[in-house]
MIFIZA-487003 format. One record per residue (C-alpha): x, y, z; residue in three letters. Coordinates in steps of 0.25 Angstrom, whole numbers. Each point is the difference from the previous one (the first is absolute). Layout:
N
X | Y | Z | Ala
...
end
This chain:
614
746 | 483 | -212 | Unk
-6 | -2 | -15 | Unk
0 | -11 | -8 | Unk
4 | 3 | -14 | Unk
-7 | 0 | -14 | Unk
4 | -9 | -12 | Unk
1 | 8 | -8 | Unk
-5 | 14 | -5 | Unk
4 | 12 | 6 | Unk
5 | 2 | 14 | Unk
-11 | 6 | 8 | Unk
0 | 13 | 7 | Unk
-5 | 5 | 12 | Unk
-9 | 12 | 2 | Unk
-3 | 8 | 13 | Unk
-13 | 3 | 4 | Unk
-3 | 11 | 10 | Unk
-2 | -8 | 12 | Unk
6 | -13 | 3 | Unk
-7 | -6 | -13 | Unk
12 | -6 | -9 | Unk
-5 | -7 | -14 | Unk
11 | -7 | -9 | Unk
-5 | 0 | -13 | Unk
6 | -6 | -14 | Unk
6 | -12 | -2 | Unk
-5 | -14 | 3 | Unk
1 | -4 | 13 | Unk
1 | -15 | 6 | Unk
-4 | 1 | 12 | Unk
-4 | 9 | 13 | Unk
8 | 15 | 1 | Unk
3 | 4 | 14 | Unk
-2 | 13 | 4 | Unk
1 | 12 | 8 | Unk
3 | 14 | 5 | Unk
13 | 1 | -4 | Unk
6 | -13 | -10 | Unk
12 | -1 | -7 | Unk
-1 | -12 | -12 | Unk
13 | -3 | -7 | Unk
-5 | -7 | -12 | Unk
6 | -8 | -11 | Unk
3 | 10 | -13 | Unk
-9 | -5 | -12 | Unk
1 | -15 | -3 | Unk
0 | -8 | -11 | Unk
-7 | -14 | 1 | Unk
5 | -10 | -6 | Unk
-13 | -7 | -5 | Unk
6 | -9 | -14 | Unk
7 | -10 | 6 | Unk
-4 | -11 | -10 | Unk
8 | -10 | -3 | Unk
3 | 0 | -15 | Unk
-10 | -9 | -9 | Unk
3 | -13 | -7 | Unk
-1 | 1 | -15 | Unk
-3 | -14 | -2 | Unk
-11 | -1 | 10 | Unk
-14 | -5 | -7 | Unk
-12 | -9 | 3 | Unk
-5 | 9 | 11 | Unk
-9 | 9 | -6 | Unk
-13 | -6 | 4 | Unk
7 | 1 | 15 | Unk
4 | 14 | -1 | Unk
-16 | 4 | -6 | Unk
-4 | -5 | 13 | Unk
11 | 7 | 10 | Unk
-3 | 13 | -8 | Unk
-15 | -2 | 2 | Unk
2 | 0 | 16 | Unk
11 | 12 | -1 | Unk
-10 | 9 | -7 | Unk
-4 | 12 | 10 | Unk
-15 | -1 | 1 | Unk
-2 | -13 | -7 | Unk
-10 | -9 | 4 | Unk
10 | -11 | 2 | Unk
11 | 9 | 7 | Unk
7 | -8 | 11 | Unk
9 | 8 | 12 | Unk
10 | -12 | -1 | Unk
3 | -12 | -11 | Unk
9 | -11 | 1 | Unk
6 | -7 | -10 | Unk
2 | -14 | 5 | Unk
8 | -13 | -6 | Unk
11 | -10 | -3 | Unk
14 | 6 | 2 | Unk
4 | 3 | -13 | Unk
-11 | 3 | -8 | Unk
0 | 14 | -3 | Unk
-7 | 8 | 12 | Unk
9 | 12 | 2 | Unk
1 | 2 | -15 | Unk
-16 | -1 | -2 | Unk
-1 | 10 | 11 | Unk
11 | 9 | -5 | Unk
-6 | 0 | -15 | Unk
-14 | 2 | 6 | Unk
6 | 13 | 10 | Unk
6 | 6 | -14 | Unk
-13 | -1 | -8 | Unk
-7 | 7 | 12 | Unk
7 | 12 | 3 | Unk
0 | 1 | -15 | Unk
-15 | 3 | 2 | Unk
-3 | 13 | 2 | Unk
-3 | 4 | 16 | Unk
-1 | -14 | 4 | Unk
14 | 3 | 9 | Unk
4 | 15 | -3 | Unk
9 | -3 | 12 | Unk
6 | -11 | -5 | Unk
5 | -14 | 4 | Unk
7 | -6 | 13 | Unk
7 | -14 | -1 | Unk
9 | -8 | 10 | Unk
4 | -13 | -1 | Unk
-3 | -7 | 13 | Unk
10 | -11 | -2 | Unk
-10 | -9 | 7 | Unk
7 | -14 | -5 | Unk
14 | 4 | 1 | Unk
3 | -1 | 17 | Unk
12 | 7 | -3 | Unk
-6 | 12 | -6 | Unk
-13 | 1 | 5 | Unk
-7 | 13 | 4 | Unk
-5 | 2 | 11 | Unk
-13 | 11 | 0 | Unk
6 | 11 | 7 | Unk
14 | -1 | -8 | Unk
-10 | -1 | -11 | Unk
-8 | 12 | 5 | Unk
12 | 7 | 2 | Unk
3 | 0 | -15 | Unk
-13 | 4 | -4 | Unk
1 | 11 | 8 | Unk
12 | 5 | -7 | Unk
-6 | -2 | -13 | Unk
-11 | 10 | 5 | Unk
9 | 9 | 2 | Unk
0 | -1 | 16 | Unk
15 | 5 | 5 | Unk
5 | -11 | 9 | Unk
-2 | 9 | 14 | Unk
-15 | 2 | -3 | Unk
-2 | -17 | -1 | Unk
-2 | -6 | 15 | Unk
7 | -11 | 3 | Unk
-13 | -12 | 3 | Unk
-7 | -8 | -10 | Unk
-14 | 5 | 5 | Unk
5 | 17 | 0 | Unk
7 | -4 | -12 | Unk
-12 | -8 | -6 | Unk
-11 | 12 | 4 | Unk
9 | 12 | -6 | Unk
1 | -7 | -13 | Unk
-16 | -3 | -1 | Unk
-2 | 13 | 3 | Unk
9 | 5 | -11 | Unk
-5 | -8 | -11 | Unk
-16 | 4 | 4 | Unk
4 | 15 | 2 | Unk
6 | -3 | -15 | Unk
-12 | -5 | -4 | Unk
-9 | 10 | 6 | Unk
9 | 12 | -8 | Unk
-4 | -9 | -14 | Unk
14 | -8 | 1 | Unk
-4 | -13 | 0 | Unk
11 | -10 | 1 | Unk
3 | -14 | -4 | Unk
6 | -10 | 11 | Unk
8 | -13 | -5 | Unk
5 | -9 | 11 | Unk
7 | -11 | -7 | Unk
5 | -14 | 5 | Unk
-8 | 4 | 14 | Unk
0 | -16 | 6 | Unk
-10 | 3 | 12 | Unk
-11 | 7 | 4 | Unk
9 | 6 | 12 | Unk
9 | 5 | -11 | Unk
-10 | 8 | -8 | Unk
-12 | 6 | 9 | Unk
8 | 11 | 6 | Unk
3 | 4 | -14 | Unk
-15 | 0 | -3 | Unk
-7 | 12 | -3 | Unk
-11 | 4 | 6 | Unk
-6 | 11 | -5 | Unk
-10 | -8 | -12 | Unk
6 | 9 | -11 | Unk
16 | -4 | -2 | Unk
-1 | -12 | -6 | Unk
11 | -14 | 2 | Unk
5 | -11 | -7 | Unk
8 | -10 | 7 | Unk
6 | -14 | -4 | Unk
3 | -11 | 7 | Unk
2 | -16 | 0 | Unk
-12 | -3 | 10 | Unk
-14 | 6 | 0 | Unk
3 | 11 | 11 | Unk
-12 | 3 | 10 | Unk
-1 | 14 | -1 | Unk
-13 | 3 | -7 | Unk
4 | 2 | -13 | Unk
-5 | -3 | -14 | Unk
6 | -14 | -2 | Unk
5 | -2 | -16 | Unk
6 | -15 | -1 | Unk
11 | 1 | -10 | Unk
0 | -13 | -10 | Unk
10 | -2 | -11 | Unk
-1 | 4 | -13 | Unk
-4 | -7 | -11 | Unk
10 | -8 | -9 | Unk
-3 | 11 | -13 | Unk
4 | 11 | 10 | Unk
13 | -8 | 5 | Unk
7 | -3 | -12 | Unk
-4 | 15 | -3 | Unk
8 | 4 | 13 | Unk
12 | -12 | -2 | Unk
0 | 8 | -16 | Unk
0 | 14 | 4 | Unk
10 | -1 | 12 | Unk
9 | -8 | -9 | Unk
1 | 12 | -11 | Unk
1 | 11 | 10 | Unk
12 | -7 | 6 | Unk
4 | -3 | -14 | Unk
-6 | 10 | -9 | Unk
-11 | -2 | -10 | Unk
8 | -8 | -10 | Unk
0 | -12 | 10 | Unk
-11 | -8 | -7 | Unk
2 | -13 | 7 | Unk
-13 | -2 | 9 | Unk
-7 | 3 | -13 | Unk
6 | -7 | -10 | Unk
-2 | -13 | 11 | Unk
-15 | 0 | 6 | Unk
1 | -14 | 3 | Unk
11 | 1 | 7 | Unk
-4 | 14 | 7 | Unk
-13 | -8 | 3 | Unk
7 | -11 | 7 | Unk
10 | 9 | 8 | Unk
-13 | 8 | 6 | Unk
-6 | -14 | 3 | Unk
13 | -4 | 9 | Unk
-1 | 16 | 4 | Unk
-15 | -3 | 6 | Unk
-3 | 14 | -8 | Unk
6 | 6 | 13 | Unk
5 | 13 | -3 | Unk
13 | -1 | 9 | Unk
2 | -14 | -6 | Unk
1 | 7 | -13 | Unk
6 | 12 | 0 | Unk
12 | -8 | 7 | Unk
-1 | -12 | -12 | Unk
2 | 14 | -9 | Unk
12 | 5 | 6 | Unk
6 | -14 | -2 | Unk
-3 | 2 | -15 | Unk
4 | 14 | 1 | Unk
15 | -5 | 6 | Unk
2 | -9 | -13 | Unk
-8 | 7 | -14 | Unk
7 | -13 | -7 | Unk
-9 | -9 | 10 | Unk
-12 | -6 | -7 | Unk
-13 | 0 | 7 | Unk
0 | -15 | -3 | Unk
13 | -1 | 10 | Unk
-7 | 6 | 12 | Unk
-15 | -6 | -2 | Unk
10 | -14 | 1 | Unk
7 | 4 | 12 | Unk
-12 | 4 | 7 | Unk
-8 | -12 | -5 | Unk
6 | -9 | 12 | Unk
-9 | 2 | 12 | Unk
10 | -3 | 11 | Unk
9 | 9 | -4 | Unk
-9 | 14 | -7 | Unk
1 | 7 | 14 | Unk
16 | -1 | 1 | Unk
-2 | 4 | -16 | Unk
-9 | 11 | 4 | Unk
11 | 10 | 4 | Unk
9 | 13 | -3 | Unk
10 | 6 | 10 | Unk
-8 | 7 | 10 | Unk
-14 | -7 | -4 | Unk
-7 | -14 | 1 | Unk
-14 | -5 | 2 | Unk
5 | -11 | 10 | Unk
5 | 12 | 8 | Unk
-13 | 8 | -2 | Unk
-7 | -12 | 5 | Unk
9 | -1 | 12 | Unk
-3 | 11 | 5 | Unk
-15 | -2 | 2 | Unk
4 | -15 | 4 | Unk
8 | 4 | 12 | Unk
-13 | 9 | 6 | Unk
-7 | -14 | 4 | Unk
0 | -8 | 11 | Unk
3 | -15 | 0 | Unk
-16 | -3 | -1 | Unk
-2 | 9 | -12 | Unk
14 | -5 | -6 | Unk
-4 | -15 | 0 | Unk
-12 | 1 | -6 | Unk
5 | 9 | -11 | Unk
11 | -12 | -4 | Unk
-8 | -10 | 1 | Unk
-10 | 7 | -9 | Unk
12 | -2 | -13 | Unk
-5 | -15 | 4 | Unk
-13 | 3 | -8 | Unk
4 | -5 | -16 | Unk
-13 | 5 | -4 | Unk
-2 | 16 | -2 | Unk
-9 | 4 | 11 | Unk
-3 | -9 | 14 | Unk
-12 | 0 | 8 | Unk
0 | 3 | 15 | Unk
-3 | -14 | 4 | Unk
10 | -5 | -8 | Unk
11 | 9 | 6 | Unk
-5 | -5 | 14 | Unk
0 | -13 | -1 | Unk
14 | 1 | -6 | Unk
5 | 10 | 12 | Unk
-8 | -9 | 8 | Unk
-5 | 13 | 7 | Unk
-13 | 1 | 3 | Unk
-9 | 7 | -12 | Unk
-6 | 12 | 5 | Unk
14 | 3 | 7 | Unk
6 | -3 | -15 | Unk
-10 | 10 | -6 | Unk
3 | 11 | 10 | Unk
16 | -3 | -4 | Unk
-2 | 1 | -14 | Unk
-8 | 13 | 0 | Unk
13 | 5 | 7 | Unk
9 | -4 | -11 | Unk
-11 | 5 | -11 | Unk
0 | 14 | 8 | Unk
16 | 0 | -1 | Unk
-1 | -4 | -15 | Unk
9 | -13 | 1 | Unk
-14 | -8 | -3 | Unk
-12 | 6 | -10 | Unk
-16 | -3 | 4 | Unk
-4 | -12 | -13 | Unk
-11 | 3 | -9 | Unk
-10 | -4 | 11 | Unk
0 | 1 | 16 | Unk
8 | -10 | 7 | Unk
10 | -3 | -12 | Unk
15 | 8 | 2 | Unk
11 | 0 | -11 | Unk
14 | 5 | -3 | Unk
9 | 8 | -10 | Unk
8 | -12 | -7 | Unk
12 | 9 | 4 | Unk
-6 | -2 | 16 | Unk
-1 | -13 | -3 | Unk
15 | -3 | -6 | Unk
4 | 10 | 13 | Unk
-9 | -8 | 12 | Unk
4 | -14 | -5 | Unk
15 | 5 | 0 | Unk
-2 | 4 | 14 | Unk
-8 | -12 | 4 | Unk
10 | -8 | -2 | Unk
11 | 8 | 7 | Unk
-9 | 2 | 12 | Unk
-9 | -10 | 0 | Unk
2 | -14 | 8 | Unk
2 | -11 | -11 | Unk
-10 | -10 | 6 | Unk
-10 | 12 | 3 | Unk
0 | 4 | -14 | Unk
0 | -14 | -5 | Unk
-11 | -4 | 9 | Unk
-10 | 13 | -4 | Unk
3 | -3 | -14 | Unk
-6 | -15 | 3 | Unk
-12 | 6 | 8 | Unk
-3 | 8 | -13 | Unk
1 | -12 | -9 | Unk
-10 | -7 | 10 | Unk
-10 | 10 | 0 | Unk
0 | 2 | -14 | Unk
-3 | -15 | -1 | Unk
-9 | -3 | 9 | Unk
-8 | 11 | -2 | Unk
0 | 0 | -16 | Unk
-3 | -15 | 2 | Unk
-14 | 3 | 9 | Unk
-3 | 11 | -11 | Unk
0 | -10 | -12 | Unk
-8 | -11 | 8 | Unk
-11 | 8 | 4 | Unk
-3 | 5 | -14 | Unk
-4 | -11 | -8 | Unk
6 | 2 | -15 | Unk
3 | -9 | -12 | Unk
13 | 1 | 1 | Unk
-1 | -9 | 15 | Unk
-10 | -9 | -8 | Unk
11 | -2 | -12 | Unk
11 | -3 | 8 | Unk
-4 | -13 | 6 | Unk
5 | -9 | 4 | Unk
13 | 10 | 2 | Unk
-9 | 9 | 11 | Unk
13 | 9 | 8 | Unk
-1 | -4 | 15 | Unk
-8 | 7 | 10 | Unk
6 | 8 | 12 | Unk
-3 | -1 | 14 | Unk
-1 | 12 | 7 | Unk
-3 | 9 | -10 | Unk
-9 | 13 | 0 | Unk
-16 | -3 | -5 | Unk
-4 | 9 | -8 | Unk
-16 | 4 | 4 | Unk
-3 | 0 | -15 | Unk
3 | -4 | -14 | Unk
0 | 16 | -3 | Unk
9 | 3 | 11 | Unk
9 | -12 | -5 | Unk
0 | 6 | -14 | Unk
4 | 13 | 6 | Unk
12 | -4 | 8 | Unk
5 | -7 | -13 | Unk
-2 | 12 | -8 | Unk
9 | 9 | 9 | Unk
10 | -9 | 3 | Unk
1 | -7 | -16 | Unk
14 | 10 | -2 | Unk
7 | -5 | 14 | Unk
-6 | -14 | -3 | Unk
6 | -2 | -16 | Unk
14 | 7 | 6 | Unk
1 | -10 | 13 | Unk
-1 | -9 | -10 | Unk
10 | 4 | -9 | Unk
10 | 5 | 10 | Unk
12 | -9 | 4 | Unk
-5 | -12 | 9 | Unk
2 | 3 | 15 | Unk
13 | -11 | 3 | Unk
-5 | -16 | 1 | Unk
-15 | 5 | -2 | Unk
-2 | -1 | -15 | Unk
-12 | -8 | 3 | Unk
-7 | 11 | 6 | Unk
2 | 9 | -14 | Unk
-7 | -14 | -8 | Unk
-10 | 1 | 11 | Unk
-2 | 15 | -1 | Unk
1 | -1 | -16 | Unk
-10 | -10 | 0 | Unk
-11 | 8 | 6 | Unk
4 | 13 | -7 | Unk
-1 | -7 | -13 | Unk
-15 | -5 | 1 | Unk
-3 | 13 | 5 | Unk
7 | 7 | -11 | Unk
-8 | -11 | -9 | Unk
-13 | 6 | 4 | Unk
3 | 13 | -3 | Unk
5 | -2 | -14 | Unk
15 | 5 | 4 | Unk
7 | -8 | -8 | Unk
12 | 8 | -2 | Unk
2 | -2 | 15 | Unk
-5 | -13 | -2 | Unk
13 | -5 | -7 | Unk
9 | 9 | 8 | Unk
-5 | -9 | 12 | Unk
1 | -12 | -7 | Unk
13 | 2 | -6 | Unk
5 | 2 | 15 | Unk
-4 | -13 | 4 | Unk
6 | -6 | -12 | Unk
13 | 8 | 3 | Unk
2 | -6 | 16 | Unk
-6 | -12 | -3 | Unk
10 | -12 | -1 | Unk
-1 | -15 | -1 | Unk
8 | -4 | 13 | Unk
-4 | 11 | 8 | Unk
-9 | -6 | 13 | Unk
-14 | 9 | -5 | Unk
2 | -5 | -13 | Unk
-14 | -9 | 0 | Unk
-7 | 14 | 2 | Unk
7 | 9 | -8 | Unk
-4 | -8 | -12 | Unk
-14 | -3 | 7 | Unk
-1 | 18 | 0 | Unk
6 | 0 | -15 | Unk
-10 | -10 | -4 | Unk
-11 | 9 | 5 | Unk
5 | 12 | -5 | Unk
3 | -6 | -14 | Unk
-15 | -5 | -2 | Unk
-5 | 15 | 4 | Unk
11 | 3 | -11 | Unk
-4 | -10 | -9 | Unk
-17 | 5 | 2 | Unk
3 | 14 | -2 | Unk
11 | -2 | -12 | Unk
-11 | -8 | -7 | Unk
-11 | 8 | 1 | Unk
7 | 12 | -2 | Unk
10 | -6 | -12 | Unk
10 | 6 | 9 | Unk
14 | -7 | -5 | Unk
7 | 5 | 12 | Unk
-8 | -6 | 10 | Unk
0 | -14 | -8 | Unk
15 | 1 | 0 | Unk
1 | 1 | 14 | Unk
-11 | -11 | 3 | Unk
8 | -10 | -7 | Unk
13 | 3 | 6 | Unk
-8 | 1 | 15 | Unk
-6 | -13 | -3 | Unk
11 | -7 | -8 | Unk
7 | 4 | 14 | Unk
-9 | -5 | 9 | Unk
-2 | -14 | -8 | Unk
16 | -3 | 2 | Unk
0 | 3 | 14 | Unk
-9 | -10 | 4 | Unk
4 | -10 | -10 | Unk
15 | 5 | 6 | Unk
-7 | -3 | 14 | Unk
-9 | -12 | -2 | Unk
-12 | 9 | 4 | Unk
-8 | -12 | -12 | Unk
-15 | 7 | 4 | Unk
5 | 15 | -1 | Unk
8 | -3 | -13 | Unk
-14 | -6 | -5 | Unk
-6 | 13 | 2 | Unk
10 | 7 | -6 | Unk
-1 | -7 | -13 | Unk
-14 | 3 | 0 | Unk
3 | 14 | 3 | Unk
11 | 0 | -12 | Unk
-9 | -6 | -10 | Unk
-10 | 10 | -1 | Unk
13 | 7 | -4 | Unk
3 | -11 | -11 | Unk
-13 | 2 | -3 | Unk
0 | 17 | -4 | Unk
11 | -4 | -9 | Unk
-6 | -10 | -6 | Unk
8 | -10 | 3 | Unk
-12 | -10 | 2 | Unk
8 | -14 | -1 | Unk
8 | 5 | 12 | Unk
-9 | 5 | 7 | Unk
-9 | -14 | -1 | Unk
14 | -6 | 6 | Unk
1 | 9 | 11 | Unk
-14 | -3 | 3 | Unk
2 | -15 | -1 | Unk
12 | 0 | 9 | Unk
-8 | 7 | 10 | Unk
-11 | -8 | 0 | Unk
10 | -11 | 2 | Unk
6 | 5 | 10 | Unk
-13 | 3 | 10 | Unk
-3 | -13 | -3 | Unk
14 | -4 | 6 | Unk
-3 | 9 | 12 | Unk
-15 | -4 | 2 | Unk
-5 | 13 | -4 | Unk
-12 | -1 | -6 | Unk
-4 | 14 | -1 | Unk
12 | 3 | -6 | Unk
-2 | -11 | -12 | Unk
-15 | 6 | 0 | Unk
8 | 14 | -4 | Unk
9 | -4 | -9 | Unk
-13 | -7 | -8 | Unk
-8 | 11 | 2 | Unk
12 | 11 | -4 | Unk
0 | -9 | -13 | Unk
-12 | 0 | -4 | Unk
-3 | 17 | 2 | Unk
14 | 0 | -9 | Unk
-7 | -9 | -11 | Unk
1 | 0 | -13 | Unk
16 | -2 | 0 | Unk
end
């Protein structure tokens, strides 16, 4: 028996004098047998068929600084060159078409591939289409031009003929280029390898496959580039006079936005402009504008993000599956892994170990720094959808309380262990202390952990209030806003305050302390707005402070409403309203004199005379 050549011509047999036999010509895959007397049927020349690309996209763009580095690692002989590469990400954001564009340019270069190019589709995320390896093998096979009779019927047969067909390729000076797409395990892909160090491999996949191969993450592209793709997929569906994305950016800018600058996010928002050429872009951006519905807005027949999201949701366990829907609980854009612990309520280094498995199936992204994990805003919109379908009410309601709790506590201990001038400023309105929160072993190591968490902090914050708890948003703000103080963030500043003066009502049973944290936060206003000659921040001090002043008149709170007007009066006194401020000021005075406070009477002298001449 002889195995056959890939192509070439059919080799010949000459006799020797003796029993010598030699088979010459051709390439050869593997061991010819042979003896005295042999008789070989062989296949009749062959034709391989080695350009099965999929056709290109004309609107792909952004990826040229991704295709650089994939060429770099095909090159034969280059310092960089790599065996294997695989092209890993979200679903949905452009690997089969980046490793498609990036075969094209290669087998454009001269004797990089003179054999040319394999590709299957593995199917790996589709159960009902999947490939196994050997059926996968068994089309390879055929596109090397192997008649069906001459391919054995096991994977490892299977898998070692067709190694031995690409290296003696190689070996004759034709090189090929391998493309396995959507492989979704290792299992799937190593017997598909090549082995032989000169064919060269690029693979996709959802999760970082262990195979040894040359690892390139796959990010989205940059909002330029995907208002460039919404455009030109819009006028290749339309034609060139469909000027729409470019005679709206704005609009174009926001649809990339609600798109997440995903390219499957896009190209199906452009086939919805496509479908209507009277549709302004102004119509869809506002359609998609509504968070709770973009994914159901995010389709087209036969194609959806949600269901590209489905199918790398379905592949986790009920571990991996509770932490990613709890994860949407987050308001802020990134979450640290204590944080995600304490609001599993799974212990930390087990957390960790779970959210390396989510990042290495690209449903969560590493954050800037170690030990901080983020998601797409799409992912996000898809894993609180699911959470709440699949998640128990009171376990979701409850993790959402740990993280609140957590977030307090610990910004609470951060604040009070670095002595600033913002908790000198605020008294008497000092927030309350936590028990049982973290120590921090220094004011550096506070500073830091407030630095990190300032995003997730401002959008806890600002997020809806968790139901009956709007006490612990006041608490929260409070201590975000004097930290914010410290570190002159005064947009953030007002964002915070303006939150407080937004849930904040006269009835409710918190009310005391909401106006306590709005008079604090309205003198870090008033300081900065006056040294600074910020009119904004003025504004919102004397609406914060104004606040606060009728809620304890409104609650009989005489001592705090004393404070207030001291606080308010410095106000009076930026505007130059010096008569009002001396009667705010003497009212105050009268008032801790009511109370027997003689500190506060000392305060309200004191204030007055460092705001002379009236």
């Amino acid at each position: 028996m002889a195995e056959v050549s890939g192509q070439g011509p059919v080799p010949r047999k000459e006799p020797v004098a003796g029993v010598e036999n030699r088979i010459s010509g051709g390439v050869f895959f593997g061991t010819v047998i042979q003896g005295r007397t042999v008789n070989v049927d062989l296949p009749q020349s062959i034709t391989p068929a080695l350009s099965g690309l999929p056709l290109v996209s004309a609107v792909f763009t952004g990826r040229d600084r991704e295709i650089g580095e994939l060429l770099q690692v095909l090159e034969p002989g280059a310092a960089q060159a790599a065996p294997a590469s695989l092209v890993a990400g979200l679903a949905g954001i452009g690997k089969t078409e980046l490793v498609v564009q990036t075969a094209r340019r290669a087998l454009q270069k001269q004797d990089w591939f003179p054999g040319g190019v394999l590709f299957v589709d593995m199917f790996g995320y589709d159960p009902e289409r999947r490939l196994p390896p050997e059926q996968a093998l068994s089309g390879l096979l055929h596109a090397l031009g192997m008649p069906p009779e001459y391919i054995p019927p096991g994977l490892q047969d299977r898998s070692r003929l067709y190694r031995s067909a690409l290296a003696a390729l190689a070996g004759a000076g034709s090189r090929i280029l391998v493309v396995l797409d959507n492989v979704s395990s290792a299992d799937q892909a190593r017997p598909l390898l090549p082995t032989d160090g000169l064919t060269a491999t690029l693979l996709t996949s959802r999760i970082t496959l262990d195979i040894g191969a040359r690892l390139f993450e796959l990010d989205v592209v940059d909002e330029t580039s995907a208002i460039d793709m919404l455009d030109r997929a819009v006028r290749e569906a339309r034609g060139p006079g469909d000027t729409r994305v470019a005679d709206s950016p704005d609009d174009a800018a926001a649809i990339a936005r609600s798109c997440g600058d995903l390219p499957l996010a896009l190209r199906i928002a452009a086939a919805l402009l496509a479908d209507s050429p009277a549709r302004p872009l102004s119509s869809l951006a506002q359609a998609l504008a509504a968070e709770h519905l973009r994914l159901n807005r995010l389709r087209r027949q036969e194609r959806a993000v949600r269901s590209a999201f489905d199918l790398s949701y379905e592949r986790l366990d009920p571990l991996h599956a509770r932490v990613f829907q709890l994860l949407s609980l987050n308001a802020g854009p990134d979450i640290s892994t204590q944080a995600a612990a304490v609001m599993a309520d799974i212990d930390c280094y087990e957390t960790e170990e779970l959210l390396q498995d989510l990042a290495r199936a690209h449903l969560i992204e590493p954050g800037r720094t170690w030990g901080r994990w983020r998601l797409h805003d799409l992912v996000r919109l898809y894993a609180e959808e699911i959470g709440k379908i699949h998640t128990d009410a009171d376990d979701r309601e409850e993790a959402h309380r740990r993280l609140y709790k957590y977030y307090i506590g610990t910004v609470s201990a951060a604040v009070y262990s670095r002595p600033t001038y913002p908790i000198m400023r605020a008294a008497p309105f000092h927030p309350p202390r936590f028990s049982g929160a973290p120590q921090f072993s220094s004011s550096a190591n506070a500073k830091e952990w407030l630095d990190d968490e300032r995003p997730n902090l401002v959008a806890a914050v600002t997020a809806p209030p968790l139901e009956d708890r709007s006490g612990w948003s006041v608490a929260l703000a409070w201590f975000v806003g004097l930290y914010l103080s410290s570190i002159w963030r005064f947009d953030d500043l007002v964002t915070v305050t303006k939150t407080v003066l937004a849930i904040s009502h006269l009835s409710n049973r918190s009310a005391v302390i909401d106006a306590k944290a709005l008079a604090a936060l309205g003198r870090e206003l008033e300081h900065h707005g006056s040294h600074e000659q910020h009119d904004d921040l003025l504004a919102c001090a004397v609406e914060a402070q104004a606040r606060a002043l009728n809620i304890f008149r409104e609650h009989h709170a005489r001592r705090w409403e004393a404070w207030a007007l001291v606080n308010f009066s410095r106000l009076l006194h930026e505007d130059r309203q010096f008569r009002k401020m001396g009667e705010a000021l003497a009212q105050a005075a009268a008032i801790f004199r009511d109370v027997d406070d003689q500190e506060g009477v000392d305060t309200a002298r004191y204030v007055r005379d460092c705001l002379r001449p009236w």
